[in-house]
C-alpha positions as CSV (number, residue, x, y, z in Angstrom):
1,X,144.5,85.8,64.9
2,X,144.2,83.2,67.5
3,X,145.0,79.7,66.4
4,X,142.8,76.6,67.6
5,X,144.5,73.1,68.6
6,X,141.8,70.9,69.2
7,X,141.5,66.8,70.3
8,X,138.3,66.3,68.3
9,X,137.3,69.4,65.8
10,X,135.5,72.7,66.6
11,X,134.9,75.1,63.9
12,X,135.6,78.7,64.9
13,X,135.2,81.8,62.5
14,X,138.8,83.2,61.6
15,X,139.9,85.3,58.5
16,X,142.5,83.4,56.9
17,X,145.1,83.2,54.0
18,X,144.4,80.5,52.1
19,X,147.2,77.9,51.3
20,X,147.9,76.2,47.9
21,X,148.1,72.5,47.9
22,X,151.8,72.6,48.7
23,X,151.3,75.1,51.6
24,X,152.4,78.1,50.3
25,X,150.4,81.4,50.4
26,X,148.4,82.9,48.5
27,X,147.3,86.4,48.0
28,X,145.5,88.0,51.0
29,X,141.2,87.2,51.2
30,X,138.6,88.8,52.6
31,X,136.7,85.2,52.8
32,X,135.7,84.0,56.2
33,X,137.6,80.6,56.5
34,X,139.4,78.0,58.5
35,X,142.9,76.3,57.5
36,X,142.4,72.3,58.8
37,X,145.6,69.8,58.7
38,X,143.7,66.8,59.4
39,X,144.3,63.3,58.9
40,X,145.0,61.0,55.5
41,X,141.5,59.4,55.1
42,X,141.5,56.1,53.3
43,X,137.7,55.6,52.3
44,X,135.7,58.8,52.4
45,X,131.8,57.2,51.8
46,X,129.6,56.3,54.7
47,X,128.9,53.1,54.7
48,X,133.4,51.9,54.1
49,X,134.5,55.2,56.2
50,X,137.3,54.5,58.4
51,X,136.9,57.5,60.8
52,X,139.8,59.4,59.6
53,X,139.2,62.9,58.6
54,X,136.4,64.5,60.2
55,X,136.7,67.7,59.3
56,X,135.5,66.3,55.9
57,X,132.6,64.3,56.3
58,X,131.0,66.1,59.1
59,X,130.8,69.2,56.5
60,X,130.0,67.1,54.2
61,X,127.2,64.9,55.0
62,X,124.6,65.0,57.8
63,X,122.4,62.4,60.4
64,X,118.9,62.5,61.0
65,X,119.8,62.7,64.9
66,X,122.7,63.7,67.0
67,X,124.2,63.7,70.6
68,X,124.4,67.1,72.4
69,X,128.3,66.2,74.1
70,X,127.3,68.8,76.8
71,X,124.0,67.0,78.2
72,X,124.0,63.8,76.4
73,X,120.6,64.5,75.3
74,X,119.9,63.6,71.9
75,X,118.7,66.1,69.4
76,X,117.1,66.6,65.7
77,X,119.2,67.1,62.9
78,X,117.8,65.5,59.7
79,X,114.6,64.4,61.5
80,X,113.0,66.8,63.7
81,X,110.6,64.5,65.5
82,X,110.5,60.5,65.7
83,X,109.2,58.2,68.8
84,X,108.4,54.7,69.3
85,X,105.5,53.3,71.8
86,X,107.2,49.9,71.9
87,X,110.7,50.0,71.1
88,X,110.3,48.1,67.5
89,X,107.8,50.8,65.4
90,X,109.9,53.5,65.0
91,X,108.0,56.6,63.5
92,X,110.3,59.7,61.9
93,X,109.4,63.1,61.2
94,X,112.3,64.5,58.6
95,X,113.0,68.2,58.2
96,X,111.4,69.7,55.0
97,X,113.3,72.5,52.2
98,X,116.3,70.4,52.8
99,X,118.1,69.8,49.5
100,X,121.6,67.7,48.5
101,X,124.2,69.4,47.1
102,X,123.2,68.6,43.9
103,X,120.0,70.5,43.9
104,X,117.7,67.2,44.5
105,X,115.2,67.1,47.4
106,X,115.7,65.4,50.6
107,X,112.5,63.0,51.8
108,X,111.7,59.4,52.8
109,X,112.9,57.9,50.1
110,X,116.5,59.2,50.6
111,X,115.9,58.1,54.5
112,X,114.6,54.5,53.1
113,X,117.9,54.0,50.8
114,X,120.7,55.1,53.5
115,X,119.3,52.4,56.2
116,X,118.5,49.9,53.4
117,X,122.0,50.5,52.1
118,X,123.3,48.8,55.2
119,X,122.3,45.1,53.7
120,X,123.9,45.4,50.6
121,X,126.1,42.8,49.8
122,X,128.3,44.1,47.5
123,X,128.8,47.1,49.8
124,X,130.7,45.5,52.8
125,X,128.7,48.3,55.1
126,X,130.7,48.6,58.2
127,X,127.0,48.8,60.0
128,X,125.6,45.9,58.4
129,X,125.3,43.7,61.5
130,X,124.1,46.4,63.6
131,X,120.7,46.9,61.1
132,X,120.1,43.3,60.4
133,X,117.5,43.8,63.4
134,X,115.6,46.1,60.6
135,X,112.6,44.5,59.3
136,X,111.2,46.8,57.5
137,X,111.6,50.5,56.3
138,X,108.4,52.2,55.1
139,X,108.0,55.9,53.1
140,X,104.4,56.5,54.7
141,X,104.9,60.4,52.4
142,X,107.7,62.6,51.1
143,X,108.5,63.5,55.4
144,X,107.8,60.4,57.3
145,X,109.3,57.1,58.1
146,X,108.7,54.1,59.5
147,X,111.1,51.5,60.5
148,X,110.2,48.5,61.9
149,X,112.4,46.1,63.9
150,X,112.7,42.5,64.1
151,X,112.7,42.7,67.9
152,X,112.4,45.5,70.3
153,X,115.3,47.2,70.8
154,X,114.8,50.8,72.7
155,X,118.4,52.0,72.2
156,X,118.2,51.7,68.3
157,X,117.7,55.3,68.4
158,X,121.3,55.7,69.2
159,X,122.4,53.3,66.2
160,X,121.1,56.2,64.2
161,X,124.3,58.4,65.4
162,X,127.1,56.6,63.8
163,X,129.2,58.1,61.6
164,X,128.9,55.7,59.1
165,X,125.4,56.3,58.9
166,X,125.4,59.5,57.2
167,X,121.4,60.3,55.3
168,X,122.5,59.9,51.6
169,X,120.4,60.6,48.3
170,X,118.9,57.5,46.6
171,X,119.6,59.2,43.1
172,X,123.4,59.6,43.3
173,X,125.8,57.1,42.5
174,X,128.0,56.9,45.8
175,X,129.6,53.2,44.4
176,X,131.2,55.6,41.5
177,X,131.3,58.8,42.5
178,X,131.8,58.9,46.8
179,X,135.4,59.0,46.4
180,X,135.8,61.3,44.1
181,X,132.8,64.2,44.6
182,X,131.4,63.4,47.7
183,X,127.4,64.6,48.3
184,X,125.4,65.2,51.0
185,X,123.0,67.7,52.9
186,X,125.7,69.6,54.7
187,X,126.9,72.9,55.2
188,X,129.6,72.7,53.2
189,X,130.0,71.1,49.6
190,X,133.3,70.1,47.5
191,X,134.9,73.1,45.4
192,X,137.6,70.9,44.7
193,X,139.3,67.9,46.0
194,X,143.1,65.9,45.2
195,X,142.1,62.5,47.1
196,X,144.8,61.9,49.8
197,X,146.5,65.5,49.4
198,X,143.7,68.2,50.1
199,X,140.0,69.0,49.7
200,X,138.7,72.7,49.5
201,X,134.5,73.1,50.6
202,X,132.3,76.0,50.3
203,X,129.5,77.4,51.9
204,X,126.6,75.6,50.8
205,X,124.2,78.6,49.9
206,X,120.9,76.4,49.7
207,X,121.8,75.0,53.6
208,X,118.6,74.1,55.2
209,X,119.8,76.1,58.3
210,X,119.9,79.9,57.2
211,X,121.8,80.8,60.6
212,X,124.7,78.4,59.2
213,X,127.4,78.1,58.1
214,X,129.3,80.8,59.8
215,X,132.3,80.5,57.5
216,X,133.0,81.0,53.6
217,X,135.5,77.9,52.9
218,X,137.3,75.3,54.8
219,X,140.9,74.7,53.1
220,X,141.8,70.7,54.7
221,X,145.1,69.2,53.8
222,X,145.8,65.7,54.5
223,X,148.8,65.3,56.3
224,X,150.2,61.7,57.7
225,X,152.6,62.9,60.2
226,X,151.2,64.2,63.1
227,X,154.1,66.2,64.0
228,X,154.3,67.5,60.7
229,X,150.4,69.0,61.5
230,X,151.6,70.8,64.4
231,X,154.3,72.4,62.6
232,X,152.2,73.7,60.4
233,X,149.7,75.3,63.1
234,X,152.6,76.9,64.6
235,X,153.8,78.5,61.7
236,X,150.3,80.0,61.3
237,X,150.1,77.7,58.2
238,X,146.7,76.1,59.2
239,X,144.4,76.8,62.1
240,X,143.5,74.1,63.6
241,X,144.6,70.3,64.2
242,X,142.4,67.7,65.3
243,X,142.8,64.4,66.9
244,X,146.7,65.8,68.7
245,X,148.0,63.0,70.8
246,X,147.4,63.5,74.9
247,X,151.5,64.2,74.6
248,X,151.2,67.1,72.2
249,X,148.0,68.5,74.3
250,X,150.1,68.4,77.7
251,X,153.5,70.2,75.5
252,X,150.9,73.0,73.7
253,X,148.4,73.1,76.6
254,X,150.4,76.2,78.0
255,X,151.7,77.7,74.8
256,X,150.7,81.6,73.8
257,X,148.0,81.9,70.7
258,X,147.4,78.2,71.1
259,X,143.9,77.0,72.4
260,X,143.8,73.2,73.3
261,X,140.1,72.1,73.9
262,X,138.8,68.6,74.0
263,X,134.9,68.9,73.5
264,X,134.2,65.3,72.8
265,X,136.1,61.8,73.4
266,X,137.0,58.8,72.0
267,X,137.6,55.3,74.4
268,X,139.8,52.2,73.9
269,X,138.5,48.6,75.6
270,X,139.0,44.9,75.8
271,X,135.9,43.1,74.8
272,X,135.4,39.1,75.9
273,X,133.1,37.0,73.9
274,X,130.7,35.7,76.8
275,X,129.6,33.2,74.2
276,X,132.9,31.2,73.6
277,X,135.5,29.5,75.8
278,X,137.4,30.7,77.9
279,X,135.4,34.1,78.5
280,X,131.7,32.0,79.5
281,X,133.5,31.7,82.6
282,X,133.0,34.3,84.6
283,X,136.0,33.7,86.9
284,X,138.4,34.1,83.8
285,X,136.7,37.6,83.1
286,X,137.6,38.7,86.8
287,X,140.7,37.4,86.7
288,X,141.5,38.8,83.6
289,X,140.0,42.4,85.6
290,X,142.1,42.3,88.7
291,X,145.3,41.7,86.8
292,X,144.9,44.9,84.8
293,X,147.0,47.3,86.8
294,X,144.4,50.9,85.4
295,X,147.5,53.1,86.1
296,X,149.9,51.3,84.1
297,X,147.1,51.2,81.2
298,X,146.5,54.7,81.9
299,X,150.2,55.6,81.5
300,X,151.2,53.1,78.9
301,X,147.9,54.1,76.8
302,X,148.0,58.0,76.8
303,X,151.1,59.0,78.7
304,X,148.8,60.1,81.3
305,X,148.3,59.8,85.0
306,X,144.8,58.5,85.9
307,X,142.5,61.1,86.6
308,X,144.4,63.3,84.7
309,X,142.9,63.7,81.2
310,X,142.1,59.8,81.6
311,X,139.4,57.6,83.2
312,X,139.3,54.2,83.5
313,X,136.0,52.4,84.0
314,X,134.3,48.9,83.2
315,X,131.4,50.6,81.3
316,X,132.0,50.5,77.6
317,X,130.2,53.7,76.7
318,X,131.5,57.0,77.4
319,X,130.3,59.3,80.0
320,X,128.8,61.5,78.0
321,X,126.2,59.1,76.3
322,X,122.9,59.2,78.9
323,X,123.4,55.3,79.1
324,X,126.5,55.7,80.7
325,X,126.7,54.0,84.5
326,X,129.9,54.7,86.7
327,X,131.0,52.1,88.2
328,X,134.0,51.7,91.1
329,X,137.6,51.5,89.9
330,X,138.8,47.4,90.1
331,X,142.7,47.6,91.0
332,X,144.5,45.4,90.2
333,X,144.8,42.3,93.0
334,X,146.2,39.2,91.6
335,X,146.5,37.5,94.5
336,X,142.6,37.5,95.4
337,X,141.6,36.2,92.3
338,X,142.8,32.0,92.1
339,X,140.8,30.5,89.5
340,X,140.1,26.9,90.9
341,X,138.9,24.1,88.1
């Protein structure tokens, strides 16, 4: 059996022995499924998810949209169709026979709750600043939406795609029950779950998609130490480890039964408020730019030469979104850039 290493996680189809929540063995399955060391989540609802444990909520839950990493092209998920004329009417068409884990129907209304959900006060949505540009959110019938912006924005679309803005049911209680028996429209739903120790999903058998899943269970254990995870994947204890550090990829890169892949990417960046003092000054921004030395970041950052695994660019968006514009690398020259008041 080959084992997977991954960056950011792919699911593979692998016949596996199970582990116990202590990591020993149990007896021998015929089961199709994949053994996941991933990280210790804190919050597990979308809406308060910090980003930890992937493996988890992308099982879990679903989008109406998502990004194809390969082409950048954006495709249906949740909603099969949607379009705009203006860039503030937003018209979607969702998928229909989709159900929640707990047997209840999927339709506007659901689609009307998660976006609405954003504005909640008592919630302390990690999105709610994004959606305050949302007017209005209509049910036109059980499969379309409308939502309808305060102000044309054409790349809302794309606000749509974060993780935290998973499509949730408007008849389940997330504010009691999100931690503890997460529900959504995915592939997989919870068999059992120890919050902060391991969770155990199961092939959803009423999935909307009757090509997926490919796999019977995923076994995840939650493990802090990073080094620890590894461990673990080369004692055949788990199958695969997401989010290894770019020094772990370059010391497992070359190592027999270990696969190291990086499908997708994740970006660090300095932000300047153009709106405040010092940073309405456009001189301090470029000054601030040529005395960034991009192969110290590079190095310091991910203990990586640039252009080797790393890129370093003035574009905030990654270069697989289709907005993404390359621009020229700035090095560093202090000396060429004397702010004069």
């Amino acid at each position: 059996m080959k084992r997977i290493l991954l960056i950011l996680l792919i699911l593979v189809i692998v016949v596996a022995v199970p582990l116990t929540a202590g990591g020993e063995k149990e007896a021998e399955t015929t089961e199709k499924v994949i053994r996941i060391a991933d990280l210790v989540p804190n919050l597990i609802t979308p809406g308060v998810w910090d980003g930890q444990a992937h493996s988890v909520n992308s099982s879990i839950y679903e989008y109406l949209i998502e990004m194809n990493p390969a082409t950048g092209e954006i495709e249906p998920v949740l909603a099969k169709e949607w379009s705009t004329t203006d860039g503030k009417k937003w018209v979607f068409i969702l998928q229909e026979g989709v159900t929640f884990h707990d047997g209840s129907s999927f339709d506007s209304a659901d689609v009307k709750f998660s976006i609405e959900r954003t504005q909640d006060s008592s919630l302390g949505h990690l999105k709610k600043q994004e959606f305050e540009v949302v007017q209005s959110v209509e049910a036109v019938d059980s499969h379309t939406v409308v939502v309808t912006l305060k102000e044309k924005r054409p790349t809302f679309i794309y606000q749509l795609m974060d993780y935290n803005m998973a499509m949730l049911s408007s008849e389940y209680d997330y504010a009691k029950l999100g931690e503890s028996n997460p529900m959504g429209t995915g592939p997989f739903k919870v068999n059992k779950y120890i919050p902060k120790e391991s969770i155990v999903l199961e092939k959803n058998p009423s999935y909307w998609n009757p090509a997926l899943p490919k796999v019977d269970k995923l076994f995840i254990y939650f493990v802090a130490d990073k080094e620890a995870s590894v461990s673990m994947l080369g004692d055949g204890r788990v199958d695969v480890v997401p989010f290894i550090t770019p020094i772990i990829q370059q010391r497992l890169k070359n190592q027999e039964g270990i696969n190291v892949i990086s499908p997708y990417q994740e970006h660090r960046y300095v932000s300047m408020n153009v709106d405040e003092k010092p940073w309405n000054d456009n001189r301090v921004r470029l000054a601030l730019k040529y005395a960034m030395n991009p192969y110290v970041i590079a190095k310091s950052i991910a203990q990586m030469e640039l252009d080797k695994g790393v890129e370093y660019n003035e574009t905030p968006l990654l270069n697989i979104h289709a907005q993404y514009k390359d621009i020229p690398l700035r090095t560093r020259n202090i000396e060429g850039q004397i702010i004069t008041r």
